[in-house]
C-alpha positions as CSV (number, residue, x, y, z in Angstrom):
1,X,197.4,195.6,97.9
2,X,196.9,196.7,94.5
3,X,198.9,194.1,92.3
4,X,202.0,195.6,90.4
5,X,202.0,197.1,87.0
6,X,204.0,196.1,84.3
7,X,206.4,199.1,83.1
8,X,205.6,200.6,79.3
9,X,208.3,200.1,77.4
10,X,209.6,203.6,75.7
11,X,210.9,203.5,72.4
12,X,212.0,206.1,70.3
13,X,209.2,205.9,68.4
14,X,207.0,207.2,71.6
15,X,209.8,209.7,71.9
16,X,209.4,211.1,69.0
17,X,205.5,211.2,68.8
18,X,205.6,213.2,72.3
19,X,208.0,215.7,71.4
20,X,207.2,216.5,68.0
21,X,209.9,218.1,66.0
22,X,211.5,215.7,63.1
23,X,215.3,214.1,64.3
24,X,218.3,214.7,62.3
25,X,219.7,211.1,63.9
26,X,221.1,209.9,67.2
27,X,224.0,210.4,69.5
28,X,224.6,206.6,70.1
29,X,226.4,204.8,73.4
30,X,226.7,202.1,74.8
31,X,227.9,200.1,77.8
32,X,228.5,196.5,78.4
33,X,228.7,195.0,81.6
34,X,228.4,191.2,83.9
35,X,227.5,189.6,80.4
36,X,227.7,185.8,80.8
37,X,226.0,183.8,77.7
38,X,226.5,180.5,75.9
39,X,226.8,180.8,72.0
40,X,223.0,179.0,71.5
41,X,221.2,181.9,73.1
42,X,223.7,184.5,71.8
43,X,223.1,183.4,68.2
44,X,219.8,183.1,68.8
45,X,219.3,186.3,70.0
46,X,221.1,188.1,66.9
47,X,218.9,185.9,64.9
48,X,215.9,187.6,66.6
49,X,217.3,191.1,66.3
50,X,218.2,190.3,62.4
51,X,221.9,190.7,63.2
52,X,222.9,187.2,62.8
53,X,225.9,188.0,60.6
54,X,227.7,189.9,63.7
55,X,228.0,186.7,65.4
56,X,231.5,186.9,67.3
57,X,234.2,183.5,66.5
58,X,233.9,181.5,69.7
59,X,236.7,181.9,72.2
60,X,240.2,180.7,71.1
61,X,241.8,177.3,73.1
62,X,244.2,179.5,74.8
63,X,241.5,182.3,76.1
64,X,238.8,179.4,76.9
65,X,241.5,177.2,79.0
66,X,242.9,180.6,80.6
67,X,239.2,181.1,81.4
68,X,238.4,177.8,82.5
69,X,241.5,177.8,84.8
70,X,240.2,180.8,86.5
71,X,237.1,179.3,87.5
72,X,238.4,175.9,88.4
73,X,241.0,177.7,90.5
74,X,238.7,180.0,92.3
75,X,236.0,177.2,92.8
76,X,238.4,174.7,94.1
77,X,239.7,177.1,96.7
78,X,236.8,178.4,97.8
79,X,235.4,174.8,98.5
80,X,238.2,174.0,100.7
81,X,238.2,177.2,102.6
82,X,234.7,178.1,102.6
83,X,235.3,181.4,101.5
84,X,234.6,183.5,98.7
85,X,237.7,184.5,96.8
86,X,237.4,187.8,94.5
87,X,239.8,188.1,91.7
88,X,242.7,191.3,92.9
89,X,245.8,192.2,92.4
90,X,247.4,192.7,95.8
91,X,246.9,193.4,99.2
92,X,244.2,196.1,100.7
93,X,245.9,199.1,102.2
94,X,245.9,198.8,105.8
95,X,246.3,194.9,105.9
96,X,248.0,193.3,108.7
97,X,249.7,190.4,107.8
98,X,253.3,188.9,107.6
99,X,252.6,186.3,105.1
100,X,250.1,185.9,101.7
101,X,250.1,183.2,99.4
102,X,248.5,183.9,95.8
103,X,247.7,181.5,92.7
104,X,248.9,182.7,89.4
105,X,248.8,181.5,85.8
106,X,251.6,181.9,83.6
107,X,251.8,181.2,80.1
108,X,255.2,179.4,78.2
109,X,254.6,180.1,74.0
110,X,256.8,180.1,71.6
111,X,256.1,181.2,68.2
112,X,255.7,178.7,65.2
113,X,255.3,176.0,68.3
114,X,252.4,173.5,68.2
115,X,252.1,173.6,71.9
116,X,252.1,176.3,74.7
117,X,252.1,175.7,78.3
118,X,250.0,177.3,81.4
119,X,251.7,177.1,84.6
120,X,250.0,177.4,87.8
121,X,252.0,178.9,90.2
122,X,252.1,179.5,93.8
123,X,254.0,182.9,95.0
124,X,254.6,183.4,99.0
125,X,254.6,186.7,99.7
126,X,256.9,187.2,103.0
127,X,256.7,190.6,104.5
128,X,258.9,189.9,107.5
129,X,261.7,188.8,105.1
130,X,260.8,191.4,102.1
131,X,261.2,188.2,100.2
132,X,259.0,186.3,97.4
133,X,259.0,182.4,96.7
134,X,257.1,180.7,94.2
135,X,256.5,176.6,93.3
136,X,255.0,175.4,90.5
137,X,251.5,173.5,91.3
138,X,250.2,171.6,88.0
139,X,251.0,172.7,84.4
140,X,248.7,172.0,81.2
141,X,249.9,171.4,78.3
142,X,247.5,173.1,75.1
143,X,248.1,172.1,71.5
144,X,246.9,175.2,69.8
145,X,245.2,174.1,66.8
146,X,243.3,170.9,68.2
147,X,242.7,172.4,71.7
148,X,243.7,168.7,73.2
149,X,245.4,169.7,77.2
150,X,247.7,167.5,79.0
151,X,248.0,167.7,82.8
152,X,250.7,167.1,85.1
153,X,251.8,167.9,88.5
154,X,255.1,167.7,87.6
155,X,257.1,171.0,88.3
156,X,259.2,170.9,85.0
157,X,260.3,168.1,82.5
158,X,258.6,166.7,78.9
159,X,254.7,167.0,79.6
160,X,253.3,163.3,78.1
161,X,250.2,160.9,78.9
162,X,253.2,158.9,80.8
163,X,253.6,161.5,83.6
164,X,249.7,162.6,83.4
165,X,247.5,163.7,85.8
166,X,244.2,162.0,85.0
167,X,242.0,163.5,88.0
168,X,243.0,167.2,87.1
169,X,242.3,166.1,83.6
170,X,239.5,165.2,84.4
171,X,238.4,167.8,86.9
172,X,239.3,170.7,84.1
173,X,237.9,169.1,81.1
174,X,234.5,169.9,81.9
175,X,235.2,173.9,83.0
176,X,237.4,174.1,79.3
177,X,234.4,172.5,77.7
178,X,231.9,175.0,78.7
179,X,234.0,177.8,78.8
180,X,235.0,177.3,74.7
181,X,231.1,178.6,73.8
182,X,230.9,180.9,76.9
183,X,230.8,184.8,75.8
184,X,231.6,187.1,78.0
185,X,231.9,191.0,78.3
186,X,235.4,191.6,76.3
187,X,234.1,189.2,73.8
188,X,231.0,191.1,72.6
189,X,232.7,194.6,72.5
190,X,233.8,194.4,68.7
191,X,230.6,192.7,68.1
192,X,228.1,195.9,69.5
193,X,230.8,197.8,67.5
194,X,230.5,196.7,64.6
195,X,226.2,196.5,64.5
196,X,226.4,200.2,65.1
197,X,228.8,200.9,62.8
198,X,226.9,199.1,60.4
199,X,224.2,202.0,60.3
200,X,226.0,204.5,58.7
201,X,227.3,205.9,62.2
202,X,230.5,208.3,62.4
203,X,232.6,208.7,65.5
204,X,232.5,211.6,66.9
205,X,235.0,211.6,69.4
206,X,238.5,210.1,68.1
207,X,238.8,207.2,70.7
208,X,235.3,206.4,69.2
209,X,232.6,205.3,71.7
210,X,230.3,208.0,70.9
211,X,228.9,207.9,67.6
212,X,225.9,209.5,65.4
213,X,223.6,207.3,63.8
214,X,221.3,209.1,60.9
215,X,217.4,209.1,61.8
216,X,216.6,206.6,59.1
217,X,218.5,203.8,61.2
218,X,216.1,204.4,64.1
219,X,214.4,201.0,63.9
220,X,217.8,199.2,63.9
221,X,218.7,201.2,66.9
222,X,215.9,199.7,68.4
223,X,216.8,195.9,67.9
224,X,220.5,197.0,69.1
225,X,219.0,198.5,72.2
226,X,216.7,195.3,72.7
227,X,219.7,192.6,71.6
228,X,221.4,194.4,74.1
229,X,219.1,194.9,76.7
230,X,218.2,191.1,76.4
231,X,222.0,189.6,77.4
232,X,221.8,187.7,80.1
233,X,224.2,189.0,83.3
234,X,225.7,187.7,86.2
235,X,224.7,190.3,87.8
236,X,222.4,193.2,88.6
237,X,223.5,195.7,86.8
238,X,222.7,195.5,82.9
239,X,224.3,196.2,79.7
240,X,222.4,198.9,77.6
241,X,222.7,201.0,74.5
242,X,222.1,204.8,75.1
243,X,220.3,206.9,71.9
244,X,220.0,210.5,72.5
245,X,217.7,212.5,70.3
246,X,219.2,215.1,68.0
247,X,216.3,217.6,66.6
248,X,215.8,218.9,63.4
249,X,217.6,222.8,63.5
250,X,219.7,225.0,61.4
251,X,221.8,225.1,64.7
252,X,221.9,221.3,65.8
253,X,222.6,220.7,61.9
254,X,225.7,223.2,61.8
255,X,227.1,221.2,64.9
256,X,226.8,217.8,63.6
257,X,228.0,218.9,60.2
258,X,230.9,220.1,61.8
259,X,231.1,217.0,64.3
260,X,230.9,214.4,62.1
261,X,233.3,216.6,59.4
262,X,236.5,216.0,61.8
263,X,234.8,212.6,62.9
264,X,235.7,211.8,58.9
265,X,239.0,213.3,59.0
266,X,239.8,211.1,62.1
267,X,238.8,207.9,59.9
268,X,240.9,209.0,57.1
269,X,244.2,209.2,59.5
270,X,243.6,205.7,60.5
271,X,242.5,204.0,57.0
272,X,246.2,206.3,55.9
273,X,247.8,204.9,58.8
274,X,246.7,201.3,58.3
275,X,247.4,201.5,54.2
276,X,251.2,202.5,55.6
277,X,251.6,199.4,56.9
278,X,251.1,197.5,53.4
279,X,252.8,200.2,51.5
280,X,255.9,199.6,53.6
281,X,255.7,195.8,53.0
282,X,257.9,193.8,50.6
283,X,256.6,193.6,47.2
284,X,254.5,190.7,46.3
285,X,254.1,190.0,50.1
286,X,250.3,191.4,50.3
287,X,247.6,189.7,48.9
288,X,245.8,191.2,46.3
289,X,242.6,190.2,48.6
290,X,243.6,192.1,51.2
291,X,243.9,195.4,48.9
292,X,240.3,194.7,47.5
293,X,239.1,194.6,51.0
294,X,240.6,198.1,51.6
295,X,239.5,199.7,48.4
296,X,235.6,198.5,49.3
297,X,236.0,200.3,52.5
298,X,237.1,203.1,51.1
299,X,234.2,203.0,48.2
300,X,231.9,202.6,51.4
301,X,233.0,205.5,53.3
302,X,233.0,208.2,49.8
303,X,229.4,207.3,49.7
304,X,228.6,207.6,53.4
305,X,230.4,210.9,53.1
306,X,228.3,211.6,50.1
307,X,225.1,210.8,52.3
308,X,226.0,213.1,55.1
309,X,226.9,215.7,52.7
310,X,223.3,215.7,51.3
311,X,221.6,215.3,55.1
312,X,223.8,217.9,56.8
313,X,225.1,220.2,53.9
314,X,228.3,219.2,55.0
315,X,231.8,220.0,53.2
316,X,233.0,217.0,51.5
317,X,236.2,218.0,49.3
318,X,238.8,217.6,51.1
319,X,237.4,214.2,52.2
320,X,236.8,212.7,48.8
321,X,240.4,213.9,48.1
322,X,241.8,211.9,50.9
323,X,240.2,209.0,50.1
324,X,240.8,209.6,46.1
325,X,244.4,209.8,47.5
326,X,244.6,205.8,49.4
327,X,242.6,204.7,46.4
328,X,245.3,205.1,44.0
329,X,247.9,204.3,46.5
330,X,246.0,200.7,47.1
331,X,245.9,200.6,43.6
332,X,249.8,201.4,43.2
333,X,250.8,198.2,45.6
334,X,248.8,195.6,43.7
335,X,250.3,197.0,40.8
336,X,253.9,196.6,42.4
337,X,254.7,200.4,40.9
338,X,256.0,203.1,43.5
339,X,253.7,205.6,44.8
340,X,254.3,209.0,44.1
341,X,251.4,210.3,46.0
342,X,250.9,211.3,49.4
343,X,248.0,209.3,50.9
344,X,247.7,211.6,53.0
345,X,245.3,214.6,53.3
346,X,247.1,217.9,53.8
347,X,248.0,218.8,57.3
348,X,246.1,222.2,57.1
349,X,242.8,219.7,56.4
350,X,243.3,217.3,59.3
351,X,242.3,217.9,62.7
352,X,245.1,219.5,64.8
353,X,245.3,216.2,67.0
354,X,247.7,214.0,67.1
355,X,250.1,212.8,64.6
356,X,248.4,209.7,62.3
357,X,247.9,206.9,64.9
358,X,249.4,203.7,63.9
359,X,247.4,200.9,63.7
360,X,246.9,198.8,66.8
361,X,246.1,195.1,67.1
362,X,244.1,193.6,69.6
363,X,245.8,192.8,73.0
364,X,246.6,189.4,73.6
365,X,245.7,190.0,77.0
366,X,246.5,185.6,77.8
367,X,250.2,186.5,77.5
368,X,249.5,189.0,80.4
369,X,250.1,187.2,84.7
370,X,246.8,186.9,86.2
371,X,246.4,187.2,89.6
372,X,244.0,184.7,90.7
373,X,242.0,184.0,93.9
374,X,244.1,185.3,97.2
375,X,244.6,183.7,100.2
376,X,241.4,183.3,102.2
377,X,239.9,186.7,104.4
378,X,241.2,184.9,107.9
379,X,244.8,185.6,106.5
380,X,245.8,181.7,106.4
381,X,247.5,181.1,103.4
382,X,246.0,179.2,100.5
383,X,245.8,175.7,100.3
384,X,247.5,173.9,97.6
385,X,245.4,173.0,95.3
386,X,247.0,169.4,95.2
């Protein structure tokens, strides 16, 4: 048996060398998937790849004990029935059963508080009776700034060291530990986004995900693709970061130009959008820092535009006029004076998309029920954890 080869590893470089023609850039993708890995070997990693200054803020207290919960949960049940349990959200189609018990975690907050509390939280599914019952199993108390949890069994009442649970303590300590410098999929998303953004790239869709990177970014395109490639998984299948060759013609040039023209406009809606926000604001009550921050981006993205305009011959006016535009109007609410100037572009210059998007923030998806680890495959219901 002849012994295995190792596979050559193609870069764009080899690419480029076999097919000849120059590149104008790169139409970049990516996908992230299974990714599992502890904040050493991520930071090590972007260290590597000369990205260390993308390294993600660990998990918050509330998303690492959500997380740890989970896999406690799920590992505790699955030792006492012997039974895998996947993470779903209800019953298959076609099940016959007239009873299902299911773990969920719900979340007390209260704004301003120093505390929230996760409940974990039995609900009996009866399907003779068309009826639902639930029972509190254990809650965990979570100071938000410290991180310090308090465990009790008790369904309700002042959560304290007096009425503590010491051997769930103890059980979940070491899960909330591990999971507090544990990345995972969701966490890295922004991250990947941001490194590619960092190269000069423009969206060219207006949900973003696609994006075109200019040729003379290749090499870092390469470290993204190998930082990527390079995350560990729980799994067989792999993240990866997709670059797609664009060549060198009066044709592909004329398409990008065009692309990347409304991929511009689409970033001006949302920097006009997100200026609203401050604009609307009561004076004094935004920091002149804040402004600054804003009026560097916008600094940023004249001279991109400028760049493009030079690679692709693209049409830059009404561009630099929308950003001219937000410029003085960030200007204006330091100043505390009243703007008298539409921020934004004309409609006849924007993209005949939607109306201006307002800005989102990032789910808190730990204020959303989970449905945890159902009852086992035989149809019994789930043991209680306690």
């Amino acid at each position: 048996m002849s012994k295995p080869t190792d596979t050559p590893t193609i870069t764009l470089s080899t690419i480029e060398n076999q097919t000849g023609p120059d590149f104008l850039g790169y139409v970049v993708n990516w996908r992230l998937m299974n990714i599992r890995v502890q904040e050493s070997d991520l930071k090590l990693a972007l260290d590597h790849a000369g990205f260390s200054n993308h390294l993600p803020a660990l998990p918050t207290p509330r998303k690492a004990l959500r997380r740890a919960l989970e896999a406690w949960i799920a590992e505790r049940t699955q030792q006492q029935t012997g039974i895998p349990q996947p993470v779903v959200t209800a019953a298959s189609d076609g099940e016959d059963e007239n009873q299902k018990e299911t773990t969920l975690i719900r979340v007390i907050n209260k704004a301003g508080a120093e505390h929230l509390v996760f409940g974990i939280v039995s609900e009996n599914v009866d399907f003779n009776k068309l009826g639902l019952s639930y029972g509190t199993q254990l809650r965990i108390l979570l100071h938000k700034k410290t991180g310090e949890i308090v465990c009790t069994t008790d369904a309700d009442g002042v959560i304290s060291a007096q009425n503590e649970s010491s051997q769930v303590t103890r059980e979940i300590i070491p899960y909330y530990n591990e999971f507090r410098r544990l990345f995972f999929t969701d966490d890295l998303s922004k991250m990947v986004h941001a490194i590619v953004t960092s190269m000069n790239a423009v969206s060219l869709r207006k949900e973003g995900g696609v994006y075109f990177v200019p040729h003379a970014e290749r090499h870092q395109i390469e470290l993204a693709k190998q930082l990527i490639a390079s995350l560990p998984t729980t799994s067989s299948e792999k993240p990866y970061l997709l670059a797609i060759p664009v060549i060198n013609s009066e044709v592909a040039k004329a398409d990008v130009a065009l692309a990347i023209h409304y991929g511009f406009l689409d970033e001006l809606k949302s920097m006009a959008s997100d200026l609203d926000r401050f604009a609307q604001a009561e004076p004094g009550s935004v920091r002149s820092e804040t402004i600054s921050n804003r009026l560097l981006q916008y600094k940023h993205v004249k001279e991109k535009v400028g760049m493009y305009a030079t690679l692709l011959s693209m049409q830059q006016g009404d561009i630099v006029k929308g950003l001219e535009a937000l410029t003085r109007k960030a200007q204006e609410i330091v100043l505390g004076k009243p703007s008298t100037e539409n921020p934004h572009p004309p409609a006849s210059q924007l993209s005949s998309d939607d109306p201006l998007p307002a800005t989102q923030s990032d789910p808190d998806l730990s204020n959303d029920e989970t449905i945890m680890p159902p009852a086992a495959a035989t149809h019994a219901s789930t043991p209680m954890l306690f």
